[in-house]
RODO-2510 file (C-alpha; in nm, 4 decimals, decimal comma):
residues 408
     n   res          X          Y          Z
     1     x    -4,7326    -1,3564     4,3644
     2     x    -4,5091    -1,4529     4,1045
     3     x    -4,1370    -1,4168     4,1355
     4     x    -3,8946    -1,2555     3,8791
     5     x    -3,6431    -1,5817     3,8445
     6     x    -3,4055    -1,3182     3,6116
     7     x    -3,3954    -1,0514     3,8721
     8     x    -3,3272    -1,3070     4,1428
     9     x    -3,0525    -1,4784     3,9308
    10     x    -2,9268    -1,1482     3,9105
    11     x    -2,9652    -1,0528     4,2622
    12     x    -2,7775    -1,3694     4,3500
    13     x    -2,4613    -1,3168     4,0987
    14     x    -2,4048    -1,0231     4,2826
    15     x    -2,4779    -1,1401     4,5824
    16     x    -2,1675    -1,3481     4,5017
    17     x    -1,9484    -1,1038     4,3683
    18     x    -1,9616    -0,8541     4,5996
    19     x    -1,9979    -1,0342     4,8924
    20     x    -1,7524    -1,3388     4,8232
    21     x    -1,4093    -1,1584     4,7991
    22     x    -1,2488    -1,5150     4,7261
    23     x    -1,4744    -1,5172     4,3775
    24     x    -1,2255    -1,2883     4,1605
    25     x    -0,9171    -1,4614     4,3204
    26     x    -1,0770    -1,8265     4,1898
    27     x    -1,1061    -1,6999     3,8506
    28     x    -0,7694    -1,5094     3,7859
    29     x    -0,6263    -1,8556     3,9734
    30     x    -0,7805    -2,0796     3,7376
    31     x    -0,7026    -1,8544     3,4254
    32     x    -0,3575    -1,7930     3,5507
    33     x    -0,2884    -2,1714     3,6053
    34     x    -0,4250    -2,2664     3,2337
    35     x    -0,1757    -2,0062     3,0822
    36     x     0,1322    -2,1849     3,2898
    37     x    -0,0028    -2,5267     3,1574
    38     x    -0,0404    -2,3527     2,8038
    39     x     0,2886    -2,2533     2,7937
    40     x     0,4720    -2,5520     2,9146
    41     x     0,1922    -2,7296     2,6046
    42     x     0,4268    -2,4900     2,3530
    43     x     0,7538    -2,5556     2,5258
    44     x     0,7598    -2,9087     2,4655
    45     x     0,5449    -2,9288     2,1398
    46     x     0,2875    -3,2006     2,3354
    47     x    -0,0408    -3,1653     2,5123
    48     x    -0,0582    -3,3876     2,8599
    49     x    -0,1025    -3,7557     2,7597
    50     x    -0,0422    -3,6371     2,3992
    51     x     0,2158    -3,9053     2,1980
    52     x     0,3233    -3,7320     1,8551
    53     x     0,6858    -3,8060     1,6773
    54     x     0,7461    -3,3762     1,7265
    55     x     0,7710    -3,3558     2,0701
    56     x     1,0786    -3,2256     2,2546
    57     x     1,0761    -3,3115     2,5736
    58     x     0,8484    -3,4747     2,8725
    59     x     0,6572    -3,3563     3,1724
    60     x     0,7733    -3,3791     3,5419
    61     x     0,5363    -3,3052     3,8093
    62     x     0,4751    -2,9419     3,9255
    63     x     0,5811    -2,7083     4,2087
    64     x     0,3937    -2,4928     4,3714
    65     x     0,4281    -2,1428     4,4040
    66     x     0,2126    -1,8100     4,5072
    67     x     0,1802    -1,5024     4,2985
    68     x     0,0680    -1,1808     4,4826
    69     x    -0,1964    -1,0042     4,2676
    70     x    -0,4125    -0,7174     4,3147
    71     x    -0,6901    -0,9849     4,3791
    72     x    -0,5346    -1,1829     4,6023
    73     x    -0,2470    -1,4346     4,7040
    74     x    -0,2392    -1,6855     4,3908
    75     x    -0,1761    -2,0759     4,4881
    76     x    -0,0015    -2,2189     4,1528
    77     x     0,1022    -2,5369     3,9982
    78     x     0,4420    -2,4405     3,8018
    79     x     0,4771    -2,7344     3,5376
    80     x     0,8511    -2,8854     3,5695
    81     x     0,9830    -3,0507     3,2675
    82     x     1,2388    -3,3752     3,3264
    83     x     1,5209    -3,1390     3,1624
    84     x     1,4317    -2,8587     3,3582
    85     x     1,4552    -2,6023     3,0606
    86     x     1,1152    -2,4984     3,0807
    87     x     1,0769    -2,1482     3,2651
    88     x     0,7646    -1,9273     3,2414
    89     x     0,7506    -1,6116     3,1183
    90     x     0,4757    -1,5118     3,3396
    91     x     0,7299    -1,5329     3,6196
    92     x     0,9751    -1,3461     3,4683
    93     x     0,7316    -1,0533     3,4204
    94     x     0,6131    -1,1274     3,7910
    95     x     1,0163    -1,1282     3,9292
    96     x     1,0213    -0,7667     3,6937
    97     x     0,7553    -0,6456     3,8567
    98     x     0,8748    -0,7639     4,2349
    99     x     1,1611    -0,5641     4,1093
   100     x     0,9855    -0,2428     4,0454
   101     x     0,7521    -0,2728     4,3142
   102     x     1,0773    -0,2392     4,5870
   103     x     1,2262     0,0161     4,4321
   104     x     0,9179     0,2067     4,3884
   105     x     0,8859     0,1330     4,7779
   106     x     1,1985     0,2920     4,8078
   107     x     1,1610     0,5491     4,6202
   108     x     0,8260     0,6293     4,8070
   109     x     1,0131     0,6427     5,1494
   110     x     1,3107     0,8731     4,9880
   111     x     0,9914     1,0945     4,8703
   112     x     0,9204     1,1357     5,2368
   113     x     0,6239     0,8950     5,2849
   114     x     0,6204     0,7238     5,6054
   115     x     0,6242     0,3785     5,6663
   116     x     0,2709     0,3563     5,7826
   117     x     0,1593     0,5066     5,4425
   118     x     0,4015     0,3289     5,2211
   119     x     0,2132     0,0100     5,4051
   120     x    -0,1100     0,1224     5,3572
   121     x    -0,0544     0,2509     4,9730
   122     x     0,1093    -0,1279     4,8912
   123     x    -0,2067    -0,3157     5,0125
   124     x    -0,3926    -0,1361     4,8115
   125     x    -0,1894    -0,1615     4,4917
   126     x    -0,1045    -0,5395     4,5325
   127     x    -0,4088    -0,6571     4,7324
   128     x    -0,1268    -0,7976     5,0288
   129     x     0,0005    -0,7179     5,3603
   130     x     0,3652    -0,5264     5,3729
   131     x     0,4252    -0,5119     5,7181
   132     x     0,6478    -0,1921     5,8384
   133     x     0,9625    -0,3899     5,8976
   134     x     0,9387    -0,5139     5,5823
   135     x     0,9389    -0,1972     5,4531
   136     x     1,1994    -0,0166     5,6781
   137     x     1,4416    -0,3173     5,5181
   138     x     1,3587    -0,2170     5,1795
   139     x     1,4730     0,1196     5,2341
   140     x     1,7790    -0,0170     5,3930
   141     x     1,9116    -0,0733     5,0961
   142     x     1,9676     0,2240     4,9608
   143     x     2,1685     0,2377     5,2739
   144     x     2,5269     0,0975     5,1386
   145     x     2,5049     0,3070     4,8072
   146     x     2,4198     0,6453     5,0345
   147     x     2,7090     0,5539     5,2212
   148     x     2,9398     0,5158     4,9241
   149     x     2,8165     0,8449     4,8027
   150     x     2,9338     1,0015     5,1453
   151     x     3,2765     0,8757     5,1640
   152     x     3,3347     0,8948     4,8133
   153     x     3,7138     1,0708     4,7308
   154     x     3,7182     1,4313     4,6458
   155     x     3,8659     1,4276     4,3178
   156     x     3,8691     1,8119     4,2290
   157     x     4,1912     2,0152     4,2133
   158     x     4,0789     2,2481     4,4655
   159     x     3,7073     2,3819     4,6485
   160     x     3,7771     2,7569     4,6737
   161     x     3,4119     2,8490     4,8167
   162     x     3,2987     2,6037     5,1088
   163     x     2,9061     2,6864     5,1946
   164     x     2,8232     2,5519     5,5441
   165     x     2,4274     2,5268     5,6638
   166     x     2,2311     2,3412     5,9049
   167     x     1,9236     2,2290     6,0055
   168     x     1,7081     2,0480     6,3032
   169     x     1,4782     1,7210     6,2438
   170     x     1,3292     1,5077     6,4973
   171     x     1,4109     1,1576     6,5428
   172     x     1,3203     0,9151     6,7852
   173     x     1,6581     0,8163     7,0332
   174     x     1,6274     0,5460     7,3035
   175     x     1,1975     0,5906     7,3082
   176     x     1,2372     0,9930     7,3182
   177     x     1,1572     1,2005     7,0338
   178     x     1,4949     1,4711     7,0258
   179     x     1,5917     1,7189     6,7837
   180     x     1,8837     1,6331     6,5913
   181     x     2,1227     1,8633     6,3905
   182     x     2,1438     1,7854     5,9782
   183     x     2,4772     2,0307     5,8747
   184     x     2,5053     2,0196     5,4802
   185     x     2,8386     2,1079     5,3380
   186     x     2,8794     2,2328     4,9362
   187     x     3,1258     2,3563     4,7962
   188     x     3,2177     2,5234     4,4611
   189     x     3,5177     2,3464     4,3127
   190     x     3,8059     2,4110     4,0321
   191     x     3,9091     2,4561     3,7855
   192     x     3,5515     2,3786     3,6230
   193     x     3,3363     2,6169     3,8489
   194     x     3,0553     2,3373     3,9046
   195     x     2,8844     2,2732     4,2420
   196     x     2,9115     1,9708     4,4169
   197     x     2,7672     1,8520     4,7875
   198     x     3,0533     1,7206     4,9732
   199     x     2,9140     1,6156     5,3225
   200     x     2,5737     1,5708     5,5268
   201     x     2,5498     1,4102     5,8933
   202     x     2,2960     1,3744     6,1521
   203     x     2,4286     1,4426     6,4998
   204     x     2,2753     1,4936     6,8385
   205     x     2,4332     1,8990     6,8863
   206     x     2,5359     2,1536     6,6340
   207     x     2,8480     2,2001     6,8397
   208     x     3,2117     2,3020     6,7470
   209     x     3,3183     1,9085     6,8100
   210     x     3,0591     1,8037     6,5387
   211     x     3,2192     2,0827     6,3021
   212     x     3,5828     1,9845     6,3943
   213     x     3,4812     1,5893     6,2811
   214     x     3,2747     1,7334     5,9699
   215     x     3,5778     1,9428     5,8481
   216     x     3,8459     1,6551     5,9674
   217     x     3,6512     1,4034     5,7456
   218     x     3,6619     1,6288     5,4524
   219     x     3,9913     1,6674     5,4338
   220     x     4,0658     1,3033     5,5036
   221     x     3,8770     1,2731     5,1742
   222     x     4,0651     1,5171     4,9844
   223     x     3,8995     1,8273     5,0277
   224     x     4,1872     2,1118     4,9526
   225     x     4,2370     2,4603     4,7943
   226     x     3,9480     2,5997     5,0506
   227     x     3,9772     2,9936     5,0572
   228     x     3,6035     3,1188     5,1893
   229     x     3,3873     2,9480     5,4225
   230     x     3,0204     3,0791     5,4026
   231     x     2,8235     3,0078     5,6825
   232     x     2,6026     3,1867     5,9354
   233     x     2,7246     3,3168     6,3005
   234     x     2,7611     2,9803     6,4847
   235     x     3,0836     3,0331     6,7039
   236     x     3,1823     2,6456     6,7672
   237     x     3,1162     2,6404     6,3355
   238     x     3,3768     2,9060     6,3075
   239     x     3,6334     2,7880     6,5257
   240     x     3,6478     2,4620     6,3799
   241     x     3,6837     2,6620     6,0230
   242     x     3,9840     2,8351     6,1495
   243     x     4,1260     2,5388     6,2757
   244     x     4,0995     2,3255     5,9712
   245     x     4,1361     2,6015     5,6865
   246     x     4,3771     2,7892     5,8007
   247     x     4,4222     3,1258     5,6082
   248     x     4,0736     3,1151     5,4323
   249     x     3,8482     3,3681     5,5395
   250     x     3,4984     3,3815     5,6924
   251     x     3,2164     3,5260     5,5283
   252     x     2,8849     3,5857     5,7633
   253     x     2,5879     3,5199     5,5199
   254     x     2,4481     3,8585     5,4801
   255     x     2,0919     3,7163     5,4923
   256     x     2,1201     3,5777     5,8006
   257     x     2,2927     3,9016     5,9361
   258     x     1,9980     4,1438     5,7864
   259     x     1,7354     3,9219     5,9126
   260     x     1,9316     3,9395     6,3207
   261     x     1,9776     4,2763     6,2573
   262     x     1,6066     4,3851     6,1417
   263     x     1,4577     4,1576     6,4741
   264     x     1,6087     4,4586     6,6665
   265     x     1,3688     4,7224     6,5452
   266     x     1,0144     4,7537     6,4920
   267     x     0,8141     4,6923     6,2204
   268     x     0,7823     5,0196     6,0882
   269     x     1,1789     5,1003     6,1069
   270     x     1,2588     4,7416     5,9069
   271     x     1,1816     4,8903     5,5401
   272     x     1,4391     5,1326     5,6101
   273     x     1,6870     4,9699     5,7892
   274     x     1,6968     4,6843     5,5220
   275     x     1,7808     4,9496     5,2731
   276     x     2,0510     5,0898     5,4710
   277     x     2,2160     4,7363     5,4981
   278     x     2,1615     4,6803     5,1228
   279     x     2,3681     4,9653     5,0838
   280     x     2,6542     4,8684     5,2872
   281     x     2,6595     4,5167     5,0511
   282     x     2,6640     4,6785     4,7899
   283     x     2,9744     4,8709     4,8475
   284     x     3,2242     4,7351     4,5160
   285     x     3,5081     4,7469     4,8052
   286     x     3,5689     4,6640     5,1553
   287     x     3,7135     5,0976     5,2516
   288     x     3,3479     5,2204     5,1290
   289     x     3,1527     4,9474     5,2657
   290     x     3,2829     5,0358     5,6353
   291     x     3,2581     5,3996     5,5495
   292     x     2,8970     5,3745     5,4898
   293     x     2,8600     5,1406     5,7566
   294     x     2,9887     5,3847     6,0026
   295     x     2,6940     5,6867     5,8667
   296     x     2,4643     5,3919     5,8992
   297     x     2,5573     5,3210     6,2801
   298     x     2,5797     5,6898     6,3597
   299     x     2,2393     5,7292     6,2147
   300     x     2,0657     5,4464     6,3889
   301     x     2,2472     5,5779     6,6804
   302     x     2,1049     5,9180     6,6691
   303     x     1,7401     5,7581     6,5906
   304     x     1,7025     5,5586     6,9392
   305     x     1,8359     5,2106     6,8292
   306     x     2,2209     5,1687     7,0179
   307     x     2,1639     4,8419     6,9618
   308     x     2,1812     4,8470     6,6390
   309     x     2,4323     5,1061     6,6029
   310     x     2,6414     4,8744     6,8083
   311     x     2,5813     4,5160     6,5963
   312     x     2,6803     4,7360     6,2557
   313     x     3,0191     4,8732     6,3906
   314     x     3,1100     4,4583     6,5546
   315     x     2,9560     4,2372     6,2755
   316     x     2,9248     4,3998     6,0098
   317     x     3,2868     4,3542     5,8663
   318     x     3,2189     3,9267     5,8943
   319     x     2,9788     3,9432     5,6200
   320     x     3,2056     4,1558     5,3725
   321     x     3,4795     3,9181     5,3114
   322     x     3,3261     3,8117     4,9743
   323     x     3,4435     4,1779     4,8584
   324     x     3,8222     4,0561     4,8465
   325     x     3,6966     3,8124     4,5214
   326     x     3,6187     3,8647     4,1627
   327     x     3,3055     4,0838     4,1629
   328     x     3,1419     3,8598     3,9468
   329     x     3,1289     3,5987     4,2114
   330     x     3,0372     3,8011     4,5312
   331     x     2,6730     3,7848     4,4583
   332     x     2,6786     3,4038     4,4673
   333     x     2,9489     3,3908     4,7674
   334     x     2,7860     3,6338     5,0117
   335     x     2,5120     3,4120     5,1249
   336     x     2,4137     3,0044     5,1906
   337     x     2,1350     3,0748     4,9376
   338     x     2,3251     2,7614     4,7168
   339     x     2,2070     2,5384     4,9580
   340     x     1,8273     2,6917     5,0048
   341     x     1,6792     2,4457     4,7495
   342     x     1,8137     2,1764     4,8776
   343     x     1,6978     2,2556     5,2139
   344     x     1,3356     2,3240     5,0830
   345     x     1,3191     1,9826     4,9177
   346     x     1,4737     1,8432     5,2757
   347     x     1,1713     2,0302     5,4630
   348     x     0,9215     1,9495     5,2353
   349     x     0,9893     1,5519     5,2600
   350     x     1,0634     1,5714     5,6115
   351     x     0,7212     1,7560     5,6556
   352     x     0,5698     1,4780     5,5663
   353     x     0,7726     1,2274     5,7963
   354     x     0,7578     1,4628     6,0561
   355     x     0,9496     1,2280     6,3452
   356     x     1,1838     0,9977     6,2227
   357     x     1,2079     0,6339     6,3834
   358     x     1,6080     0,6741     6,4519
   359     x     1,8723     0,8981     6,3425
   360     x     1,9762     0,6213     6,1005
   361     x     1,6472     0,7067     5,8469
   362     x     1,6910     1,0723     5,8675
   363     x     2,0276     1,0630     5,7505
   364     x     1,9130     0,8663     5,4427
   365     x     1,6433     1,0119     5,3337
   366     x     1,8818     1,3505     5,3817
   367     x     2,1669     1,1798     5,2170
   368     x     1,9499     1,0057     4,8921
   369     x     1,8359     1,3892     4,8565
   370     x     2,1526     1,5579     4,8505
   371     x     2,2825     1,2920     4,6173
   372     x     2,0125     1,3840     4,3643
   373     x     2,0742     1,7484     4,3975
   374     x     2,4512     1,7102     4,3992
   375     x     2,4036     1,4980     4,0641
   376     x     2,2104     1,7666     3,8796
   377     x     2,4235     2,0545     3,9885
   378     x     2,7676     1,8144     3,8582
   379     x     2,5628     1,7180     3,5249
   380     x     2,4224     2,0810     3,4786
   381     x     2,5817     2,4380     3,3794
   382     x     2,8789     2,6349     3,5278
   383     x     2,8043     2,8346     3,8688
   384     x     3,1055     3,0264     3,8550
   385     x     3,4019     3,1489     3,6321
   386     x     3,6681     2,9894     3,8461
   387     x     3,9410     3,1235     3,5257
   388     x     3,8444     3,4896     3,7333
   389     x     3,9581     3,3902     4,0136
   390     x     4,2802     3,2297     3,9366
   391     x     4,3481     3,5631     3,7214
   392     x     4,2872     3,7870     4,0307
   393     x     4,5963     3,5492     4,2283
   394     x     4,7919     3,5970     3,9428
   395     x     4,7774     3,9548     3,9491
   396     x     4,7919     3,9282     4,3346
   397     x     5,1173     3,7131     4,3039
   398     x     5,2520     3,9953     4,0659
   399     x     5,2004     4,2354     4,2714
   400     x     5,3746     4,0640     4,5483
   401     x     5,6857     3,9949     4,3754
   402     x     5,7174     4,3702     4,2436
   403     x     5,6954     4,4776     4,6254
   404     x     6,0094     4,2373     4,6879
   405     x     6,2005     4,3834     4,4335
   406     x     6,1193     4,7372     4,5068
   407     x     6,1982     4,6465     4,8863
   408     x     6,5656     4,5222     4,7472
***
């Protein structure tokens, strides 16, 4: 029987492309290295072994170098010229490219993708090995700008509203996979009303010590002019507020409050026990928000739920404090909302992570995230009227003084 030379030609070409993964690598090699020798033909005006009167300048040997591709490791011949004025502009698109391809690298492990992936992702693109240290010191980079951004100097005349939240992420500490606490700190500054995040850590408790350092730190930076500290119910977060702020006032983010307070019923009561807190908030002043706060305990009381009775007439005045500010702030002031964004971006890249290798890469992938969020609330519009609340101490201030002289 007679054989089909075309189909076996055929058969055999891609026999050799698809089995021979050196083949494409050979060609780009051999393409690549007649473009270097091309250029260096146009640098000096002369071919090799060419003599014309036009020429500017001689060859010298060549050095080798290697050029990653998505084919393969290239082995080149760079041509040298004797006054070493020659340099390609392949290689200066290649060093461009280098360039981008680490920051994308670190901008892939700030998006939350782990090390493994990031690996994995790179071999593909670039047809090379990145091996996971490689890429761990990539991201370490980022590391001294982060740092800059977290001891930078509090410029702002003053940070009237200070919003305090936390979270937990798991890191990896001495071969043991541990929970560690992430507190975020923003604040609301004046005179221009913008937001700003001032502070973010990684420490192994959410204890009153770790608040005391936080809040020391601050002010070592220049925070000043704090009047309202928002946070939830944590006790050691409190005490360190009192401490440090001495005169500003607590306010008990109502959200977290309603949602303690509506764990204490069933589900059928929680409809109407949420609207009996929403009334309380949204007293206009602190006499009628107790006031209804007392017919709400009294009725809860009467219904079968002393528990709850009991948390309304001892809590509920923490989360009110917002109603001694301009009204026109009080929706923004009563809760840590401000920082729920930010947190959902945090769990959403840290979702993907899901242990970190130390404490060290959880605080800069948290950190390179609240920078970004902390840039667009600076560059973006105004949160609050502060001009409303320096009227209100004016008129406070007033007041004050007309007391004096009436007591004289």
């Amino acid at each position: 029987m007679a054989k089909d030379h075309r189909r076996a030609d055929a058969e055999l070409a891609q026999g050799i492309l698809l089995d021979d993964p050196g083949f494409l690598r050979e060609i780009v090699q051999r393409v690549v290295q007649e473009l270097l020798e091309a250029e260096m033909t146009e640098h000096i005006g002369a071919a090799p072994y060419e003599r014309n009167a036009t020429r500017t300048g001689q060859r010298n040997g060549h050095k080798p170098r290697t050029l990653r591709t998505r084919v393969g490791t290239l082995n080149l011949a760079v041509p040298q010229d004797r006054q070493g004025t020659f340099s390609t502009r392949l290689f200066a698109r290649y060093q461009r490219n280098e360039k981008a391809l680490c920051l994308a690298l670190m901008e892939m492990y700030v998006e939350g993708v782990s090390t493994r992936k990031v690996k994995e992702i790179t071999e593909e693109l670039c047809g090379t090995s990145f091996s996971k240290s490689l890429v761990s010191s990539l991201a370490g980079r980022l590391d001294a700008e982060l740092e800059a951004c977290r001891n930078r100097r509090l410029e702002a005349d003053a940070y009237p509203y200070l919003f305090v939240d936390a979270r937990y992420e798991k890191a990896r500490v001495d071969g043991r996979v541990v929970s560690q606490g992430v507190p975020v700190v923003s604040a609301v500054r004046a005179p221009d009303g913008l937001r700003e995040i001032l502070a973010v850590e990684v420490a192994d408790t959410e204890s009153e010590a770790t608040y005391h350092e936080l809040f020391r730190s601050l002010k070592g930076r220049g925070l000043r002019g704090v009047e309202l500290v928002v946070s939830d119910e944590h006790a050691g977060l409190k005490a360190a507020a009192e401490r440090h702020f001495q005169g500003a006032s607590h306010q008990r983010c109502q959200v977290h409050y309603a949602r303690n307070l509506l764990g204490m019923v069933g589900h059928a009561k929680r409809k109407e026990l949420a609207s009996d807190v929403r009334a309380v908030f949204a007293a206009p002043a602190l006499e009628p928000a107790l006031k209804i706060a007392c017919s709400v305990a009294e009725k809860w009381r009467q219904k079968g739920s002393p528990k709850v009775s009991e948390h309304l007439e001892e809590h509920i005045e923490e989360c009110l404090s917002c109603l001694a500010f301009p009204e026109s702030h009080r929706r923004r002031i009563r809760t840590t909302n401000g920082l729920e964004r930010l947190n959902q971006e945090i769990k959403r890249r840290t979702r993907v992570v899901r242990i970190f290798p130390n404490p060290e890469a959880c605080l800069r992938l948290v950190t390179a995230l609240a920078v970004e969020q902390s840039e667009e609330w600076v560059t973006g519009r105004r949160y609050l009227d502060m001009g409303e609340l320096e009227e209100q101490h004016r008129r406070e201030e007033g007041g004050a003084e007309e007391v004096v002289l009436l007591g004289r």
